[in-house]
DOVO-632765 format. One record per residue (C-alpha): residue number from 1; residue in three letters; x, y, z. Coordinates in pm, 1 decimal. Layout:
REM residues N
NUM,ALA,X,Y,Z
...
This chain:
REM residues 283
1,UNK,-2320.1,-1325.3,-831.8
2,UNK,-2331.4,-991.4,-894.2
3,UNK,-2048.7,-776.0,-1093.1
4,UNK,-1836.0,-508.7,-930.0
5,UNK,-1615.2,-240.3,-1165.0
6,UNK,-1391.3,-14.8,-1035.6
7,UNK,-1435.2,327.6,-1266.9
8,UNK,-1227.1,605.6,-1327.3
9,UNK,-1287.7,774.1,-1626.5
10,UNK,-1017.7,678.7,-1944.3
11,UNK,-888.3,891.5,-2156.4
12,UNK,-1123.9,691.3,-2415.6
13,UNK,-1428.0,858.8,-2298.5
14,UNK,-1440.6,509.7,-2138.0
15,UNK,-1465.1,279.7,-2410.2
16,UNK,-1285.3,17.7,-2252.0
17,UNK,-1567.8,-27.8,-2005.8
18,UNK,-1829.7,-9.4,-2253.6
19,UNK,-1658.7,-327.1,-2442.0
20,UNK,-1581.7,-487.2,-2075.3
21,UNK,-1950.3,-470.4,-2027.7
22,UNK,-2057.3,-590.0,-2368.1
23,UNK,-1838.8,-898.0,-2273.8
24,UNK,-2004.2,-961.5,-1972.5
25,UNK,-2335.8,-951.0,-2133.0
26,UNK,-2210.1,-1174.1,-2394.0
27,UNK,-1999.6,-1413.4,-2220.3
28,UNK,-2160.7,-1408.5,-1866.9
29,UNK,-2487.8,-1463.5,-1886.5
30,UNK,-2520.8,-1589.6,-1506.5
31,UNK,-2410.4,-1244.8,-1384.8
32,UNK,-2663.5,-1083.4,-1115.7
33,UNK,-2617.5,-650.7,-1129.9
34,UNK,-2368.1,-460.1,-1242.7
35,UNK,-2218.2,-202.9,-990.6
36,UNK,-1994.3,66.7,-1113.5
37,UNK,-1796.6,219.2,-842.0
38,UNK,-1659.1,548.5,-856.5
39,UNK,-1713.5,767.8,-1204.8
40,UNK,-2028.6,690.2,-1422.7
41,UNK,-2021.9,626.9,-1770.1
42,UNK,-2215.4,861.3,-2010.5
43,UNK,-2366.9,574.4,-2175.2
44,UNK,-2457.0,380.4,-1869.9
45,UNK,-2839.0,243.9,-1882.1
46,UNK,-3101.9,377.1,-1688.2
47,UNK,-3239.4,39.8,-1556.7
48,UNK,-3110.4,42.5,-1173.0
49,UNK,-3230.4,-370.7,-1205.7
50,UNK,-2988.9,-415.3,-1453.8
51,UNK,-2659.8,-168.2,-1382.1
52,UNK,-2600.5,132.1,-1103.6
53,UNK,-2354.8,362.7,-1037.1
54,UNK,-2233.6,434.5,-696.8
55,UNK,-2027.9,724.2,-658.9
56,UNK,-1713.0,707.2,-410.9
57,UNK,-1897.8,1002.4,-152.2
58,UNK,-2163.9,773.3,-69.3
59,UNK,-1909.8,523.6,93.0
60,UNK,-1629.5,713.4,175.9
61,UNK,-1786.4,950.9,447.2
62,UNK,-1873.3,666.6,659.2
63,UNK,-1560.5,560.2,643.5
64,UNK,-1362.0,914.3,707.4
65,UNK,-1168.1,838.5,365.9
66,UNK,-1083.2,1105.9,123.1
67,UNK,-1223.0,1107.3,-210.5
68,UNK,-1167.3,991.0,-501.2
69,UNK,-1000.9,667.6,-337.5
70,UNK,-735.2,574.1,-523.8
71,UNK,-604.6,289.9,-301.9
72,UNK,-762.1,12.5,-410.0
73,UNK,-741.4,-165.8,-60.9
74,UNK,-972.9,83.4,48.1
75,UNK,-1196.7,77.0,-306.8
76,UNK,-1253.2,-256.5,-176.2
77,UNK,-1360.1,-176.6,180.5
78,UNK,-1578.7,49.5,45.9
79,UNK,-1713.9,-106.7,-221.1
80,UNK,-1811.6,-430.7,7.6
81,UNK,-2000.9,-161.6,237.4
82,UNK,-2283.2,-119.8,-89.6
83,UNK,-2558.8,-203.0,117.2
84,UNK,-2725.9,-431.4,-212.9
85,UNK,-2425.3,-598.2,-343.8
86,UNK,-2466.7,-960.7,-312.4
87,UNK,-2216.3,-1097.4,-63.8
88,UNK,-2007.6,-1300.2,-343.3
89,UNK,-1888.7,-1073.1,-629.5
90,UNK,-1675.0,-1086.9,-950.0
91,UNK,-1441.3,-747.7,-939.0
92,UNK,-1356.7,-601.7,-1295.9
93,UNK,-1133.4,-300.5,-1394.8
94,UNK,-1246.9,-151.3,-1721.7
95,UNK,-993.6,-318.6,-1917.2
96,UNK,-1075.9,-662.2,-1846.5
97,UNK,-1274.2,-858.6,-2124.1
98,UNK,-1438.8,-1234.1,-2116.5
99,UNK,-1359.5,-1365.0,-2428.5
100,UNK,-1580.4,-1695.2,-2403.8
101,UNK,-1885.0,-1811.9,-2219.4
102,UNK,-1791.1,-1784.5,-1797.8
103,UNK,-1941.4,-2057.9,-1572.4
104,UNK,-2031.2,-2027.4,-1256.3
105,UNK,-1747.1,-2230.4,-1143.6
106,UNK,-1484.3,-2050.8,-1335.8
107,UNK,-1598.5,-1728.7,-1245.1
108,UNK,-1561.3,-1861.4,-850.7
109,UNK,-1234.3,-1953.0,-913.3
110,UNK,-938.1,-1803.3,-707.6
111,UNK,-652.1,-1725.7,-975.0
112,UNK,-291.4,-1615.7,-854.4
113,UNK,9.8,-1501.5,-1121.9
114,UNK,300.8,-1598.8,-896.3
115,UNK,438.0,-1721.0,-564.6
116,UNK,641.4,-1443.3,-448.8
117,UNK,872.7,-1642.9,-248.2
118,UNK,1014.2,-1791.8,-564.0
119,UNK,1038.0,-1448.1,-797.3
120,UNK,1403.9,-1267.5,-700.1
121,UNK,1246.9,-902.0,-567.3
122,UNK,1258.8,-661.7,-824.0
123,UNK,1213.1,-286.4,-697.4
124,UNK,1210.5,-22.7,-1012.5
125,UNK,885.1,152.7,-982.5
126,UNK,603.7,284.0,-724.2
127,UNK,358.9,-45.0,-803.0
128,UNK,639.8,-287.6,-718.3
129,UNK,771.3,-143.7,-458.5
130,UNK,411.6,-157.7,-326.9
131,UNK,368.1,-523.8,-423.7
132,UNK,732.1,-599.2,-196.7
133,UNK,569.6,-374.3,59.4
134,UNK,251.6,-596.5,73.3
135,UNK,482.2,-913.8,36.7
136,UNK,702.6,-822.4,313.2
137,UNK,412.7,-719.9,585.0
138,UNK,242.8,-1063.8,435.3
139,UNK,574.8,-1243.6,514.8
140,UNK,583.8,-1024.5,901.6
141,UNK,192.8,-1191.2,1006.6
142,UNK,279.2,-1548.6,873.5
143,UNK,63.4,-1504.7,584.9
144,UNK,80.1,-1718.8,253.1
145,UNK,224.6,-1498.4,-16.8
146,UNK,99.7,-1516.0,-387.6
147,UNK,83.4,-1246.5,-609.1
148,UNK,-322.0,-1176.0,-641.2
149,UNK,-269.0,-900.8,-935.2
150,UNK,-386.3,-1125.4,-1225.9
151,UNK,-550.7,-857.3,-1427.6
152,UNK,-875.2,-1092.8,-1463.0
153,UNK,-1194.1,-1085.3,-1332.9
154,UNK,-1128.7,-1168.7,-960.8
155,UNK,-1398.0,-1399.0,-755.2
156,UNK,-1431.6,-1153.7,-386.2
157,UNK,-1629.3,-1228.6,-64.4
158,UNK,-1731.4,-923.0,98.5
159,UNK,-1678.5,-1101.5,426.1
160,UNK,-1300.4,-1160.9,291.7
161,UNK,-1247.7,-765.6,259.1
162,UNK,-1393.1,-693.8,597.1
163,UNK,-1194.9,-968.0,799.4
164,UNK,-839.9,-853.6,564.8
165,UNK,-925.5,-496.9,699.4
166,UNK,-993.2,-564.0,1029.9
167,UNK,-595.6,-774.8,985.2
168,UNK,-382.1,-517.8,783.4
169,UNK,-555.8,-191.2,881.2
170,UNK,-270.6,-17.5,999.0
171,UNK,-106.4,-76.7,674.9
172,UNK,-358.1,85.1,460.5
173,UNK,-356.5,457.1,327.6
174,UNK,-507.0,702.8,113.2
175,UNK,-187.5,702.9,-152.7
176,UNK,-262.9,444.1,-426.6
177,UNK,124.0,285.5,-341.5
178,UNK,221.9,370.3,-57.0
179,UNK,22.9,80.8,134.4
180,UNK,-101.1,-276.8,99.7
181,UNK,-203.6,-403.4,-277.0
182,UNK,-568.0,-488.0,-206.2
183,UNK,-619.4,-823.8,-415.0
184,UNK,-302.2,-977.6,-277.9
185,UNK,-425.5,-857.4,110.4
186,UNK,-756.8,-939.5,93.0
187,UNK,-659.6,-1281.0,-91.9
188,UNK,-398.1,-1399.5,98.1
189,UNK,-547.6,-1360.9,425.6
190,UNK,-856.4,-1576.6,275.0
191,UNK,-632.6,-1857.1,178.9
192,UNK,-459.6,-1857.4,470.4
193,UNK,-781.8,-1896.0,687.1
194,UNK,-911.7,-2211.7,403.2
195,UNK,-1161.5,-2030.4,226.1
196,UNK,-1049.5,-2138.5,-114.1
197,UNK,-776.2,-2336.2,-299.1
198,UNK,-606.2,-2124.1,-516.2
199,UNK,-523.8,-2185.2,-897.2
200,UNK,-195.2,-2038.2,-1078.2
201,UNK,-366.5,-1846.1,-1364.4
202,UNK,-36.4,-1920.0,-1580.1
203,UNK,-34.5,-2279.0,-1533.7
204,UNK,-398.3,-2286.5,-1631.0
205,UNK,-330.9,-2095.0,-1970.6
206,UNK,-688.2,-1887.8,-1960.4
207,UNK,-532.7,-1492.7,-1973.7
208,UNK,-473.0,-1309.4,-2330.8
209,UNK,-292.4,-995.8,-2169.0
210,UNK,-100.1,-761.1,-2393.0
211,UNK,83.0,-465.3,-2142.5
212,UNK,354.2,-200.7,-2246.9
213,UNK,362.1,-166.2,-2598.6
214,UNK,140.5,-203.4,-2920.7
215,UNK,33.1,-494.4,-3081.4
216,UNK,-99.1,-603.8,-3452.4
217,UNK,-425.2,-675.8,-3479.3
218,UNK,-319.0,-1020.0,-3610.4
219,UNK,-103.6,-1127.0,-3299.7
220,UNK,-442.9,-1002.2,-3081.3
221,UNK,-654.4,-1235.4,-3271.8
222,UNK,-381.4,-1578.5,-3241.2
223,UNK,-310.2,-1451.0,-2904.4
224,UNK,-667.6,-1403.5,-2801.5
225,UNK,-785.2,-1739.8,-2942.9
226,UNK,-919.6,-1987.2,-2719.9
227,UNK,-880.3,-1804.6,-2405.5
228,UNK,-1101.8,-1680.5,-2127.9
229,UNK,-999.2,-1353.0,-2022.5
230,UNK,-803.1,-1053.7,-2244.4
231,UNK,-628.9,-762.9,-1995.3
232,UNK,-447.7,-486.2,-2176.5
233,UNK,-315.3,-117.1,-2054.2
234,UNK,-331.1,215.3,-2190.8
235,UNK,1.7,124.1,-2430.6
236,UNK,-163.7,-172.4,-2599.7
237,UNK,-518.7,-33.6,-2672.4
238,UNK,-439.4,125.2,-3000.7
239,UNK,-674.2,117.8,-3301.9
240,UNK,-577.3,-285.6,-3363.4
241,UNK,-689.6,-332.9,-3001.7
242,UNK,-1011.0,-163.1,-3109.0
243,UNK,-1044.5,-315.4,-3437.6
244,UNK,-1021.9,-664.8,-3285.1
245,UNK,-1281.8,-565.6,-2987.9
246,UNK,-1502.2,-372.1,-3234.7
247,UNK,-1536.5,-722.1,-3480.8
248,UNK,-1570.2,-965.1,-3122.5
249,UNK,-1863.6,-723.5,-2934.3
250,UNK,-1978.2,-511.1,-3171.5
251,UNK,-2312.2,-479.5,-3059.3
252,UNK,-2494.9,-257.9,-2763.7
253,UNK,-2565.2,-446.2,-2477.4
254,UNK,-2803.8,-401.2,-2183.4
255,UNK,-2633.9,-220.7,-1964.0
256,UNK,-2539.8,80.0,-2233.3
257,UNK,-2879.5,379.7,-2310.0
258,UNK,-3052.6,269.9,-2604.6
259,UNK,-3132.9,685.3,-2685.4
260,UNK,-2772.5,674.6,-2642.7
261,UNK,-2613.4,457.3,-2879.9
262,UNK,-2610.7,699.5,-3191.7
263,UNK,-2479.8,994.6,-2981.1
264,UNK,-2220.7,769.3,-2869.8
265,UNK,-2132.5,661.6,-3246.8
266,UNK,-2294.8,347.4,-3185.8
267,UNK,-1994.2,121.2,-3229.0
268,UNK,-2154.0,-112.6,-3427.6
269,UNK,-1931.2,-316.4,-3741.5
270,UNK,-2017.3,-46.0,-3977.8
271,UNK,-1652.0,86.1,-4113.5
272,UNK,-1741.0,436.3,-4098.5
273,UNK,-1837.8,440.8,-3672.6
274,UNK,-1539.8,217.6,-3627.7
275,UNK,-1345.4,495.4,-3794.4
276,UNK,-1496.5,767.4,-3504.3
277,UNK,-1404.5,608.4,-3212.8
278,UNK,-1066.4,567.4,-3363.8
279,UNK,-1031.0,892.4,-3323.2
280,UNK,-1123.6,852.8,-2907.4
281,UNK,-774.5,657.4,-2885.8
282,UNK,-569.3,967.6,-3006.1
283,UNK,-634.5,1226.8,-2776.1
């Protein structure tokens, strides 16, 4: 099973990928390639048998989309269209860390945050208006109707994206928003035609996610412990969040240049790097 990211470059000089990667390599040892889709990484190793970058042009003109994509029902579509991606794939954003050694099994397991037809509708914003959009046109073709934006590393058939295309087309644009949220499409439409049995990612207790705000580095490490998966946004990775991922994958993986490693400060435990790429999270 190979490993799909969707990349636009942070305002990190992407060291959240660098650390997502490092957790892979750590924690996923069963992985096949790496495919980063969209920007490349500076750091990003040179060994096309381990890791390759695929920039959004070499999809998107056979497709007629405009580039960069930003919708991420369309990254998908494209993405699946990377004639050497294996047909089953795990789908990372760069802020998504495995914490603990991945199995096969978990990492082909279908995870939903909510069923939307029990959660009052909320509208103060332009991504959940887009996730009532998505439930509403779900509701309209008789589809099931769970809420597929986990912010873990999601288990994807390529065949799924095609056949959800080929279904919700005419509800997919160019604006990020505007149309269908791609995981809870592509996801739904799977379920609903049996392809998998779906687990609630809450019940199962596996997610460390820390969203909106700052954190300590001591409630990262209790929060953190035992689980499977970390998520965070730009608010929450602060030097704690970077502290805690420096001392869990400190070391350069595969998939990062070796010539490249004391260019890029290295990040290994030593105090004095850690207190460089501090200085990455302030600008």
């Amino acid at each position: 099973m190979d490993v799909l990211y969707f990349l636009k470059h942070s305002r990190c000089d992407d060291l959240e990928i660098r650390f997502s990667l490092r957790s892979v390599a750590q924690n996923f040892p069963d992985a096949g390639k790496v495919w980063i889709f969209g920007d490349c990484p500076a750091f990003l190793s040179d060994d096309k048998t381990l890791v390759e970058h695929v920039p959004h042009d070499y999809i998107a003109s056979l497709l007629g989309f405009r580039t960069p994509i930003t919708n991420f029902f369309q990254l998908q579509l494209a993405a699946s269209l990377i004639p050497e991606l294996s047909q089953e794939y795990l789908w990372f954003c760069d802020d998504f860390m495995v914490l603990s050694p991945l199995t096969m099994d978990a990492a082909r397991t279908v995870r939903y945050l909510e069923d939307l037809d029990q959660v009052q509708q909320c509208r103060s914003g332009l991504w959940l208006d887009s996730l009532w959009r998505t439930y509403d046109i779900l509701k309209r073709e008789g589809y099931p109707r769970l809420n597929y934006e986990t912010h873990v590393p999601t288990y994807f058939r390529r065949k799924w994206v095609l056949d959800a295309y080929n279904q919700f087309c005419d509800w997919v644009t160019h604006d990020r928003f505007l149309g269908m949220l791609g995981p809870t499409a592509i996801l739904n439409h799977a379920h609903a035609n049996g392809r998998f049995q779906p687990v609630d990612l809450l019940a199962e207790m596996t997610r460390a996610g820390f969203y909106k705000k700052t954190f300590h580095f001591e409630d990262i490490e209790q929060t953190s412990t035992d689980k499977l998966f970390m998520s965070f946004d730009d608010h929450a990775f602060n030097p704690n969040m970077l502290r805690f991922l420096l001392k869990h994958f400190p070391a350069p993986c595969r998939f990062e240049k070796h010539s490249d490693l004391n260019e890029m400060n290295g990040l290994p435990t030593a105090e004095e790097s850690y207190l460089q790429t501090v200085a990455y999270v302030g600008r």
